[in-house]
N, C-alpha and C positions, 0 to 999 in steps of 0.2 A: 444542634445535631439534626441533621436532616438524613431521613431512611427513607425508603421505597416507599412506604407507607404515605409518610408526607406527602409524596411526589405525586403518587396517587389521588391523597385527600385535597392536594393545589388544583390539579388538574379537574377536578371533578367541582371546585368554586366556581370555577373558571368558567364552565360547561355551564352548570346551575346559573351564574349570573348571568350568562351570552343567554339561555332560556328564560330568563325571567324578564329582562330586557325586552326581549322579543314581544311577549307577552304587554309589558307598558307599551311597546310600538304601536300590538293592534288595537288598544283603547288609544291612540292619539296621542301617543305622548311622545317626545324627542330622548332618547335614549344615549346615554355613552358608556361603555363597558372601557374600562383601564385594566390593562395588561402590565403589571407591577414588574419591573424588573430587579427590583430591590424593594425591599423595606425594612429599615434600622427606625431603633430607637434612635430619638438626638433629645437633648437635653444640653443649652447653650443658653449663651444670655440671649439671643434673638428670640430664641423660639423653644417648646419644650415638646414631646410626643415621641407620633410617628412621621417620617419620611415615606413615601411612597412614590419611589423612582419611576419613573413611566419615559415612553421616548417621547421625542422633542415634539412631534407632529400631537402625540396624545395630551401634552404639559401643554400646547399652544391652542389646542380645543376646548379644554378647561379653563385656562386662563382666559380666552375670547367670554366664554360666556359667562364667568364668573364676574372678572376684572372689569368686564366690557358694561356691565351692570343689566346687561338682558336679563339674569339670571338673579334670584336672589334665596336661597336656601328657607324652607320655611318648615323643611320637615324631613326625619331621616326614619330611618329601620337600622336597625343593627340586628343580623342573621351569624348568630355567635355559633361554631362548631364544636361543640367537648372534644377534645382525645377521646380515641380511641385505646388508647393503653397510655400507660405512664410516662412512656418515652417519645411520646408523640408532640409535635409543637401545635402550638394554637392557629387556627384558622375565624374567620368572620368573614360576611360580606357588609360593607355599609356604602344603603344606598341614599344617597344625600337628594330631596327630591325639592322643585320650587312647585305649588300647587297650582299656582297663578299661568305662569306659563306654560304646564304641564312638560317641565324638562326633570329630567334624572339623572343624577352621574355614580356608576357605579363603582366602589372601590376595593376591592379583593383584598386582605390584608393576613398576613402568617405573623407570628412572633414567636421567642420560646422563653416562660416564664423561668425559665433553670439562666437566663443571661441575667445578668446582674443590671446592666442598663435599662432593660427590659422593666425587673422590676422597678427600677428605680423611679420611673416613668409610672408607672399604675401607681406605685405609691403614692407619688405627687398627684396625681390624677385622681386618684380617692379621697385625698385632703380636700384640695380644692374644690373636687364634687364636680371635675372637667376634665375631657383628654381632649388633644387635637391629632386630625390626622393633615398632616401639609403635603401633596402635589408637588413635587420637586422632577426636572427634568433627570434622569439617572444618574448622569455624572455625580449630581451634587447627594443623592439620598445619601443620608448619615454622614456629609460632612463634616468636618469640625469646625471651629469658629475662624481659622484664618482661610479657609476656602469656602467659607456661606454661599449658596447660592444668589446670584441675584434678584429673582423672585421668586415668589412659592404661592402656590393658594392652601388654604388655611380651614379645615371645618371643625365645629366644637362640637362636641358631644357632651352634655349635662351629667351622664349617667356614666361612669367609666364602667359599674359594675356590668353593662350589656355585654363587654368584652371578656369575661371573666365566669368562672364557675363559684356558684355560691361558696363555696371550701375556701376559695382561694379570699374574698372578700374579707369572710373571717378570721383568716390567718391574720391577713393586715390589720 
């Protein structure tokens, strides 16, 4: 369910990440901020997580420097946002950073733990002690398995519980 509120609290990641970006720029760092146009749980035999749709120009930026091997992740943050009320979906930023070549890609990311895939995906992700977030060009965010995208970039996070509000960990 997505309210005004949301709309609000996306826009306001969004702004927050374009500023903090900013910020890694004037210490020297190469920066990339993604503009999600989607993001679905998927949970397929390929792959499990999130999807985070972005346009093709943003998917072909990430992929350069990930795929291209300039880049190689050695370090994130996860900037997890509570609800504001009950009815509210979840927000985080993660920013995936390489230390080495001082690059950062930022990934803006909403869910709402009231979706049943949703949970299904932290569940797993708790078990395992990993979530992933995959880079998918739009079209393909939250495909199913007979339209898989043809490639995706892929980042893990060891700690699912950064995404998450202590209550919620417990419940599980």
């Amino acid at each position: 369910m997505t309210t005004t509120d949301d709309a609000s609290r996306w826009t306001e990641l969004l702004e927050d990440a374009a500023a903090i970006a900013e910020e890694f720029r004037d210490n020297g760092w190469d920066a990339v901020v993604l503009e999600p146009e989607a993001v679905a749980p998927i949970d397929c035999e390929e792959r499990t997580g999130f999807d985070v749709g972005v346009s093709d120009e943003e998917y072909d930026l990430v992929e350069s420097l990930i795929d291209g091997g300039d880049v190689t992740v050695t370090a994130a943050d996860v900037y997890y946002r509570p609800p504001e009320s009950g009815d509210e979906g979840r927000i985080a930023l993660v920013v995936e950073r390489d230390e080495n070549t001082e690059t950062a890609v930022f990934v803006p990311l909403r869910y709402d733990l009231e979706d049943e895939a949703t949970r299904s995906v932290f569940e797993t992700a708790l078990a395992s002690e990993e979530v992933f977030v995959h880079v998918t060009p739009t079209e393909a965010a939250g495909a199913t398995t007979d339209d898989e995208p043809a490639n995706w970039v892929s980042f893990t996070h060891n700690d699912p519980s950064l995404f998450l509000e202590e209550a919620d960990v417990r419940n599980w």
